[in-house]
C-alpha atoms as one frame of an Amber mdcrd trajectory, in Angstrom:
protein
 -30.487  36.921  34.300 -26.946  38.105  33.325 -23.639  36.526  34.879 -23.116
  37.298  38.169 -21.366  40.150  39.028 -17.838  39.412  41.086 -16.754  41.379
  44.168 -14.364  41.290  47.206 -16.825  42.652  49.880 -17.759  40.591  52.330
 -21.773  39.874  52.699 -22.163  42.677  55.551 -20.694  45.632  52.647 -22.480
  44.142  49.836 -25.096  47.057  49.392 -22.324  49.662  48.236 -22.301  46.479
  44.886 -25.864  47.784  43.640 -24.060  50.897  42.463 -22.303  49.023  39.731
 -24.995  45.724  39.921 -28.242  47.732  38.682 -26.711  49.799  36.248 -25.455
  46.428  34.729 -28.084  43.809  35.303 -31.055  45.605  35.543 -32.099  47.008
  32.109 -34.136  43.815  31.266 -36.399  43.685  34.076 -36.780  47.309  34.428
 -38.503  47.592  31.151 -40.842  44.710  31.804 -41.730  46.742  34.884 -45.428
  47.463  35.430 -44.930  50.197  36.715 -42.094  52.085  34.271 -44.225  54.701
  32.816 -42.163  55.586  29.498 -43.217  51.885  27.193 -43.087  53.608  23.983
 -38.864  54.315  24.367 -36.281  51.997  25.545 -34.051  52.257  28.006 -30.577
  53.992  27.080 -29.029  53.729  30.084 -29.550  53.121  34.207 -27.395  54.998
  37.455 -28.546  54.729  40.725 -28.353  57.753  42.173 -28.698  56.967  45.864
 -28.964  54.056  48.547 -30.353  53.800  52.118 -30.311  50.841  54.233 -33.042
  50.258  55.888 -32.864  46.852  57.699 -30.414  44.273  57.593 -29.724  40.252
  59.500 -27.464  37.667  58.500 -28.880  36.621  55.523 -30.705  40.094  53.687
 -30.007  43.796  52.864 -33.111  45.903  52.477 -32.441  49.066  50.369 -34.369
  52.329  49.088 -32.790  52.852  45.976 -33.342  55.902  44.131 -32.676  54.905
  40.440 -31.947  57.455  37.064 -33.610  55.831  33.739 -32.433  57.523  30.438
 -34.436  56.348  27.501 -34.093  56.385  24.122 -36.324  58.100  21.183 -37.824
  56.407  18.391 -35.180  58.156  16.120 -32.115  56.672  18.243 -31.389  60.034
  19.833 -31.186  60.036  23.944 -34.263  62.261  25.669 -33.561  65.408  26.961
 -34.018  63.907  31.062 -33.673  60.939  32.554 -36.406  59.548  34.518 -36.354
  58.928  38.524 -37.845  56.064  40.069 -38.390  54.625  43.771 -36.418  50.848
  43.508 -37.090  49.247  46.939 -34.446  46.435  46.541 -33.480  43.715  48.657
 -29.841  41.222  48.391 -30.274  38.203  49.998 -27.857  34.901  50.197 -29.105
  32.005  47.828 -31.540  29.656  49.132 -33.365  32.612  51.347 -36.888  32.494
  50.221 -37.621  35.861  47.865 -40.826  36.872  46.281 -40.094  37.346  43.268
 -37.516  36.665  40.418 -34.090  38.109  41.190 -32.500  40.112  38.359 -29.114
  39.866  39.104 -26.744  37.381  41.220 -23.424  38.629  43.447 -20.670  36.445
  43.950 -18.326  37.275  47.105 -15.986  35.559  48.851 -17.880  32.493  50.119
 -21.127  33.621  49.077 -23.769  34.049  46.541 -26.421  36.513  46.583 -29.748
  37.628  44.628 -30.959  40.790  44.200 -34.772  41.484  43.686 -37.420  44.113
  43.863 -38.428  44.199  47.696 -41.272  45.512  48.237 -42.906  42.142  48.473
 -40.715  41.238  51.580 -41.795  41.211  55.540 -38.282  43.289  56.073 -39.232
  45.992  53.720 -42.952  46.365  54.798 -41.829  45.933  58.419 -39.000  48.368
  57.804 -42.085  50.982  56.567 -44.049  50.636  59.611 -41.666  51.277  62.200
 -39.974  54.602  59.941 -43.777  55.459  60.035 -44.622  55.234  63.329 -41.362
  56.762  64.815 -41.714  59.762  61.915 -38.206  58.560  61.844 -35.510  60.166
  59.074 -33.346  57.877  57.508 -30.319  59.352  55.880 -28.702  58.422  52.844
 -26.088  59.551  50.323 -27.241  62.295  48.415 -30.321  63.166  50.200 -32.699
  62.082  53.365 -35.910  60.115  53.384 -38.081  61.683  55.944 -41.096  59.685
  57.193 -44.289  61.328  59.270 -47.179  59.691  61.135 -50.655  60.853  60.623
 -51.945  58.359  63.168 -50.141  55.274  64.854 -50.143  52.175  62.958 -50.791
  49.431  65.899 -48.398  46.959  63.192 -47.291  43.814  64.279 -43.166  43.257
  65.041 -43.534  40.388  62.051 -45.412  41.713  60.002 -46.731  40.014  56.713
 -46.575  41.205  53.341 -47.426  40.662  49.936 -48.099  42.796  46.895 -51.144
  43.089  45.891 -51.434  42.759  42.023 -49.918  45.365  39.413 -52.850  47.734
  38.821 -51.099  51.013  38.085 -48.133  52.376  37.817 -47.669  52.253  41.805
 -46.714  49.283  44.004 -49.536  48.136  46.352 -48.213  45.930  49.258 -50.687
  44.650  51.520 -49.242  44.452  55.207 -51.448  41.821  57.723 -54.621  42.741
  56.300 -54.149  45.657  58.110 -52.560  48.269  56.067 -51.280  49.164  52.952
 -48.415  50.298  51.647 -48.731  52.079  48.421 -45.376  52.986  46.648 -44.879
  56.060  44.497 -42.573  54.676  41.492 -42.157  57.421  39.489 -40.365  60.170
  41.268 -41.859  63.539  40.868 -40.059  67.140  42.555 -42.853  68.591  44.197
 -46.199  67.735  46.306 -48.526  64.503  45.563 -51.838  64.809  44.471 -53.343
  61.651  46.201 -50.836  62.251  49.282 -51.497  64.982  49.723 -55.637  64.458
  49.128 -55.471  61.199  51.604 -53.444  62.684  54.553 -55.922  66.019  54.967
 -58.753  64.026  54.479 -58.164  61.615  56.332 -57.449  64.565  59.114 -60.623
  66.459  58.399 -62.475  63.184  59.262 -63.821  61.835  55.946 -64.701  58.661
  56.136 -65.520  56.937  52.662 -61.806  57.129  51.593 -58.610  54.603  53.302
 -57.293  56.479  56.734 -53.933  57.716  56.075 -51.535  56.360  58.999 -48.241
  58.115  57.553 -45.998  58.615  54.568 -42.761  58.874  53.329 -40.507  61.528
  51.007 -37.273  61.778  49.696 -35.272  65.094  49.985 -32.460  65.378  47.976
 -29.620  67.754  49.134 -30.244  70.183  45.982 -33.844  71.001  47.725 -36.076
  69.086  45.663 -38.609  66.424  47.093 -39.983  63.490  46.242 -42.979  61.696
  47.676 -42.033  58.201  47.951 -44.951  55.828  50.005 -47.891  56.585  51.485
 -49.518  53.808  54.284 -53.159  53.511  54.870 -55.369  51.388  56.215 -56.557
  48.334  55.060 -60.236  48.107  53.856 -61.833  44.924  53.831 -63.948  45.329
  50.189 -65.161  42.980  47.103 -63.548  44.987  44.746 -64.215  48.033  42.711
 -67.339  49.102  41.731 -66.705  48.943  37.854 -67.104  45.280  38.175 -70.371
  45.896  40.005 -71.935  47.706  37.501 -70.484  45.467  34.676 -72.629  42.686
  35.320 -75.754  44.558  35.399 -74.931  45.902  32.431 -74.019  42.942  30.692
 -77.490  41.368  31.848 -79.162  44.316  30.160 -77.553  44.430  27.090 -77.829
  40.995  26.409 -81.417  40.928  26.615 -81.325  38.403  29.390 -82.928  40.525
  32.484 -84.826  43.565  31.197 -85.234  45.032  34.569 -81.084  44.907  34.309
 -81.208  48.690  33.452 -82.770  49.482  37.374 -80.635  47.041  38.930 -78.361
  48.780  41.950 -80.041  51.847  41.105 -79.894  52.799  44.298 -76.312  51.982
  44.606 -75.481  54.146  41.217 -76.859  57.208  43.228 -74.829  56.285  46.501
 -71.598  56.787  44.157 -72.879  60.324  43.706 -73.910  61.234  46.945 -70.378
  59.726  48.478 -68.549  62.199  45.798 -70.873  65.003  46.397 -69.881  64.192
  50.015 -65.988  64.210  49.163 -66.460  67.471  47.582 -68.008  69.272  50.246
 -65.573  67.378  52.660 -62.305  68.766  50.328 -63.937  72.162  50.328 -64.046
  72.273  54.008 -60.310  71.480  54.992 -59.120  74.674  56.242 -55.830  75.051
  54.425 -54.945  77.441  51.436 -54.476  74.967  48.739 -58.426  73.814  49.727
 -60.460  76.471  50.501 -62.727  77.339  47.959 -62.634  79.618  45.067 -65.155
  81.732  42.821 -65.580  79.679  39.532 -65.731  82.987  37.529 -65.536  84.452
  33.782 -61.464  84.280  33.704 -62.090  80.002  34.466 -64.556  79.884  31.676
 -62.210  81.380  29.012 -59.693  78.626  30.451 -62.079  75.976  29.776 -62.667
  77.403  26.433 -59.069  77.309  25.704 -58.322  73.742  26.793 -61.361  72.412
  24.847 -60.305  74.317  21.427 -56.554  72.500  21.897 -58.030  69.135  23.123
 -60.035  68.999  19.679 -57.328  70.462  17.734 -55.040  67.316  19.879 -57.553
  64.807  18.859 -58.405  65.893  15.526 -54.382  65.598  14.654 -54.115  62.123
  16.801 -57.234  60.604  15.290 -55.690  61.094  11.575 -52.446  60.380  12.262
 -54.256  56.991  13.315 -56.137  56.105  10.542 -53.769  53.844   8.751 -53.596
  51.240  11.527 -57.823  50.826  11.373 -60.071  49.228   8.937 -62.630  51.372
   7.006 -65.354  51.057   8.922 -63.584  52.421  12.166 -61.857  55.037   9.798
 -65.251  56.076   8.554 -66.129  56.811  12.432 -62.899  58.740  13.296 -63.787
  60.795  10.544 -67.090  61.458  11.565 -65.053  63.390  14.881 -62.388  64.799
  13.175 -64.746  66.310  10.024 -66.760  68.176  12.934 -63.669  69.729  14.841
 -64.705  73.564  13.445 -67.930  72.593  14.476 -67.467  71.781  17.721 -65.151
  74.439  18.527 -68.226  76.898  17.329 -70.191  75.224  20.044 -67.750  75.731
  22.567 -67.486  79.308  21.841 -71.260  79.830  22.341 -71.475  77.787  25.032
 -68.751  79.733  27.002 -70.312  82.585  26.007 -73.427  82.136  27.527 -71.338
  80.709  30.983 -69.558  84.162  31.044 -72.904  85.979  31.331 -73.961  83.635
  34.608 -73.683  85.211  37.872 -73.107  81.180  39.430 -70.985  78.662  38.004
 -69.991  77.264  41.646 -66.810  77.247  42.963 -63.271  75.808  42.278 -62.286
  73.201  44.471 -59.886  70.226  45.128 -61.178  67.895  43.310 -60.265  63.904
  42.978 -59.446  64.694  39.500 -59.578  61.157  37.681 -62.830  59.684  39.430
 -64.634  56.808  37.420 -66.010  53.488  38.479 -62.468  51.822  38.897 -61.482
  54.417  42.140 -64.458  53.064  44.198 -63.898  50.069  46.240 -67.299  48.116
  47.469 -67.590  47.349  50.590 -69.383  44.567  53.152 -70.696  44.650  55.941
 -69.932  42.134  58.812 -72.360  39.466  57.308 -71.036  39.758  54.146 -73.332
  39.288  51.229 -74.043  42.295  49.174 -72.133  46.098  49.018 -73.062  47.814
  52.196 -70.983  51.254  51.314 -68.339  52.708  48.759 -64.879  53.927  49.651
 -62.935  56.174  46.914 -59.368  55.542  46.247 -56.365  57.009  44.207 -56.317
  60.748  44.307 -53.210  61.264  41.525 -55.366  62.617  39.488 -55.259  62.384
  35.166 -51.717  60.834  34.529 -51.085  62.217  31.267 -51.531  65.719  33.429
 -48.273  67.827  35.142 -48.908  67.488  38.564 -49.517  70.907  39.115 -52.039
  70.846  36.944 -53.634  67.908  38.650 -53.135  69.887  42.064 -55.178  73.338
  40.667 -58.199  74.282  41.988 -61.688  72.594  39.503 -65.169  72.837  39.630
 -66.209  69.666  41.039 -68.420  68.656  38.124 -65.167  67.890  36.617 -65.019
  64.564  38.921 -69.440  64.243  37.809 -68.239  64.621  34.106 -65.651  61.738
  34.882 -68.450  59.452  36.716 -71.061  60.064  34.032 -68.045  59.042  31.220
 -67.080  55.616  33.206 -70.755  54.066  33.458 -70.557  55.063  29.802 -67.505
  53.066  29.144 -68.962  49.847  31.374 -72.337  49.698  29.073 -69.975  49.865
  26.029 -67.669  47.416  27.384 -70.555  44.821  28.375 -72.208  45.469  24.401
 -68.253  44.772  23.138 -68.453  41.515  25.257 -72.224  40.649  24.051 -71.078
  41.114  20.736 -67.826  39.064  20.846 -69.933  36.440  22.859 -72.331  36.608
  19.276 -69.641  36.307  16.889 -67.842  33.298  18.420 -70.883  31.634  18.602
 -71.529  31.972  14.814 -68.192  30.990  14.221 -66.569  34.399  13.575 -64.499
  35.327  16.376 -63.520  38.964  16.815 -59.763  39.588  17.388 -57.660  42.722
  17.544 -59.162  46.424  17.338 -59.969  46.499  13.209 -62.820  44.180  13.677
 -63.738  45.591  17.401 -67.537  46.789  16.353 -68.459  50.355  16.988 -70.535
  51.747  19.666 -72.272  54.412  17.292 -72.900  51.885  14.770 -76.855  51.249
  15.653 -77.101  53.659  17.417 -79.726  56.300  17.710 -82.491  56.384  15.282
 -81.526  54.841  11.281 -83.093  52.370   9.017 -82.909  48.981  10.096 -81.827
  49.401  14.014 -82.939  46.979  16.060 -84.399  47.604  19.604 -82.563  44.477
  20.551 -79.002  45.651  20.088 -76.507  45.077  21.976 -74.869  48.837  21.466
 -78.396  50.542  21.684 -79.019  49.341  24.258 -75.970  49.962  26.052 -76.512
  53.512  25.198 -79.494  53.231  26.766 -78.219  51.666  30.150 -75.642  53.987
  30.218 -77.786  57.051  30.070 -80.284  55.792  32.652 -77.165  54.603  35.046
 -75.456  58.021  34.679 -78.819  59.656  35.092 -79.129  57.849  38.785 -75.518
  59.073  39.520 -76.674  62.374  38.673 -79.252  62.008  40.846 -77.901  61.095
  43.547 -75.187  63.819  43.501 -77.883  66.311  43.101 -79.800  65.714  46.383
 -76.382  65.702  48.166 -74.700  68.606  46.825 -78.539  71.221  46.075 -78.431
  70.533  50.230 -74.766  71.913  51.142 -74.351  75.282  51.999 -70.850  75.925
  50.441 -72.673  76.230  47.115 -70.313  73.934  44.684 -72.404  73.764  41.993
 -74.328  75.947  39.920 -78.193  76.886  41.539 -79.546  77.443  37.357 -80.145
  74.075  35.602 -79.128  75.497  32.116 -76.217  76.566  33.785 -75.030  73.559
  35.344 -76.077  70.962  32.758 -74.135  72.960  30.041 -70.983  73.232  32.172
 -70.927  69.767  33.030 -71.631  69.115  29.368 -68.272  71.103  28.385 -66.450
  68.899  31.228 -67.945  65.563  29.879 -66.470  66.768  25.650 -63.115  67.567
  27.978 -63.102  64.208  29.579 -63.880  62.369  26.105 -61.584  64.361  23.785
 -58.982  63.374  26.394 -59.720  59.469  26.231 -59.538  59.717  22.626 -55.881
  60.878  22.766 -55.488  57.904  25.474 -57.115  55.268  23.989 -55.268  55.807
  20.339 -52.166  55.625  22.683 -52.633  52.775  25.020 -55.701  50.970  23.892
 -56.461  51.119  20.452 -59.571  49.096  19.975 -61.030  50.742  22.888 -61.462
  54.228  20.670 -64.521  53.739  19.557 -66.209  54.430  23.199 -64.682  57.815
  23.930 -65.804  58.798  20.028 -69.044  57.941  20.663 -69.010  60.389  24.017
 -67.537  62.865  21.434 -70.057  63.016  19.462 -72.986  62.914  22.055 -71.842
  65.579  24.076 -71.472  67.619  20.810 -75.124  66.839  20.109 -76.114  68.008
  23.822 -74.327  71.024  23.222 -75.649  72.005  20.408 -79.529  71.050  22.236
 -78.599  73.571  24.718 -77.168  76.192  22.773 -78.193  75.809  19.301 -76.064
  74.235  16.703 -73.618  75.966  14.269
């Protein structure tokens, strides 16, 4: 932590300090922040832009600090735009009990005091609450932060908090095990995705997703807005579904429970009749940016165009790659990148023969980043096994503009996105068999040149063995996505707002196009963010090239 930083205030005028204190002190911990999106620049420079109070006693200031993060390029030059972020802050004298490191220290006349994040404090989370419930406005310097109430809270007066742990680039605070507070770090102008998603369907009476009791946003006196917390209800839950799934999986691919493929079966088609539910449930809210659309020939030729750039995007990202993999891996990335004329030649025919469909569905709000991760299970009063699903997290893609995230989709976007993440457990669980195989011989695997490939024994070749831990993953993945699939089906053939395509050809070679979307996008993640994880979207590459090319004839 740096030196402390020396005023003349007195305690009760110490907030005006974080002005100068954060743009000093707080470089350090603000780029070992979960939560600060931009990790591949560092930071340049720090300003706070505004302050509100909003509690204070003897001993602690609670704060909403709105905070300006310039960053620096790779070639030394400052970008273009600083970043805004939501810094919930609190000062409090030495020896008060604080959750969390402080990252800087004032020194006053006959006082010392610690500043630290504060969302993790009873003041801040009780602070929330109240702003909620009263759909209070609290104003500040530059701007105001407005809060609304969907539906009262019932909070306690002493409330207790603690954050939940760092899972995204949000803030989860957990208030009495009865709500939760879910802070919006980066600040974006303009309408959020999930807040907006949780508050109207949590008003048109969906049930399978948190309640929304209220939220907050920041308006800045220039007109622009900023969504800064939403607070929903706490659902009691064993965690999300991915982990579920994981263990059958890693039962089946290690050969230990054969039957492991059929395990939760049942459960794998609840997942797609809850989102076939959420769909028709979105489609229903009467309000312009949700009613439902025409998926038509002018949608088509979009999807056509995003595809063509998301291979040309990979192709370029997968070869500007290459020199940080071993051969075998390169050899694989290859295999993609060789194929990119090809596959664009099957996107062409297969949009043609979409354009000449009288039904493709319709264009709806969709969740817009759905995979095994955004559903919570959840028990019943005795416990035991998953009674039920809840889905969470409605920001959609994050390497999407939020406009983008907020258009209109066909909801086999969100099917494309389910059938992708039980792909990605039964890779992950053949990764783990394999590791699991090589330590035991003596060869441990470390770091993503020696992770193994999911194509490699794969499919039919000399010398594959049934016993496999990547066949068979392939396998398990097929048959789970295939019960997803199922289950969606009987939900959404049944609805009478007619979401999906009514021709099978039709539908399974538009929700082909969407699955190549969703993979050729977690290539260009993976390379990014995790690099030995590649190999899984590469493999999706390349098998929703060869159902393409089953349904419309290969090139």
């Amino acid at each position: 932590m740096p030196d402390a930083h020396v005023t003349g205030r007195d305690f009760g005028d110490v907030v005006d300090e974080l002005y100068i204190v954060v743009e000093r002190s707080a470089r350090g911990w603000l780029s070992r922040a979960r939560w600060l999106q931009r990790k591949d620049m560092a930071i340049d420079g720090i300003r706070v832009r505004d302050l509100a109070t909003v509690a204070r006693n003897d001993v602690m200031h609670c704060v909403l600090g709105v905070v300006e993060v310039w960053f620096r390029e790779p070639g030394g030059r400052r970008a273009k735009d600083p970043e805004l972020y939501n810094v919930p802050m609190v000062v409090a004298l030495e020896g008060v009990d604080l959750p969390e490191e402080p990252f800087a220290e004032i020194a006053g006349p006959g006082y010392r005091a610690l500043v630290c994040d504060g969302t993790g404090t009873a003041m801040f989370a009780g602070a929330m609450l109240s702003y909620v419930d009263q759909g209070s406005s609290l104003p500040a310097v530059q701007g105001v932060f407005e809060f609304r109430s969907v539906e009262p809270t019932q909070s306690s007066l002493a409330p207790e908090a603690r954050r939940l742990p760092d899972a995204s680039t949000n803030t989860l605070v957990a208030v009495d095990s009865t709500h939760v507070i879910k802070v919006y770090r980066r600040m974006v102008n303009g309408t959020s995705p999930d807040l907006e998603m949780s508050v109207n369907l949590t008003r048109a009476g969906f049930r399978h997703t948190p309640a929304a009791v209220g939220y907050a946003v920041y308006r800045a006196h220039d007109g622009s807005s900023f969504p800064v917390l939403l607070v929903q209800r706490f659902v009691m839950n064993q965690g999300e579904a991915w982990r579920l799934f994981l263990a059958g999986a890693l039962d089946f691919v290690r050969g230990v429970e054969p039957d492991a493929r059929v395990r939760d079966e049942s459960r794998k088609a609840r997942l797609g009749e809850i989102t076939a539910m959420l769909h028709d449930a979105s489609a229903s809210i009467d309000d312009e940016p949700f009613r439902p659309e025409e998926f038509e020939a002018a949608d088509v030729a979009s999807l056509e165009q995003s595809l063509e750039a998301a291979v040309a995007g990979s192709v370029e990202a997968l070869q500007r790659a290459e020199a940080r993999y071993e051969p075998q891996q390169v050899g694989r990335m290859r295999d993609v990148s060789a194929r990119g004329r090809d596959i664009v030649q099957l996107v062409r025919r297969a949009s043609r023969v979409l354009m000449s469909s009288d039904d493709l569905g319709k264009k709806i709000r969709i969740h817009g980043d759905l995979h095994l991760g955004q559903f919570l299970m959840v028990c019943g009063d005795g416990g035991g096994m998953p009674e039920d699903f809840v889905v969470i997290d409605f920001e959609g893609e994050p390497l999407r503009p939020v406009e983008e995230r907020r258009r209109k989709a066909s909801p086999l976007r969100d099917v494309a996105g389910m059938q992708r993440s039980f792909d990605y457990v039964a890779y992950s669980a053949a990764f783990a068999a394999l590791e699991e195989g090589a330590k035991r011989a003596g060869n441990g695997l470390g770091g993503s040149a020696q992770m193994p490939g999911p194509r490699a024994g794969v499919g039919a070749g000399a010398g594959e063995r049934p016993d496999d831990p990547l066949r068979r993953a392939r396998t398990w993945g097929r048959h789970a996505g295939g019960s997803f699939l199922a289950g969606y089906l009987r939900r959404a053939r049944c609805s009478p707002l007619g979401l999906v395509p009514r021709n099978d050809r039709d539908f399974k070679l538009l929700l082909t196009c969407f699955k190549l979307e969703k993979a050729l996008y977690e290539v260009r993640y993976e390379l990014g963010n995790r690099p030995s994880w590649v190999e899984i979207p590469l493999a999706g590459v390349l098998d929703c090239v060869d159902e393409l090319g089953s349904l419309v004839g290969t090139p």
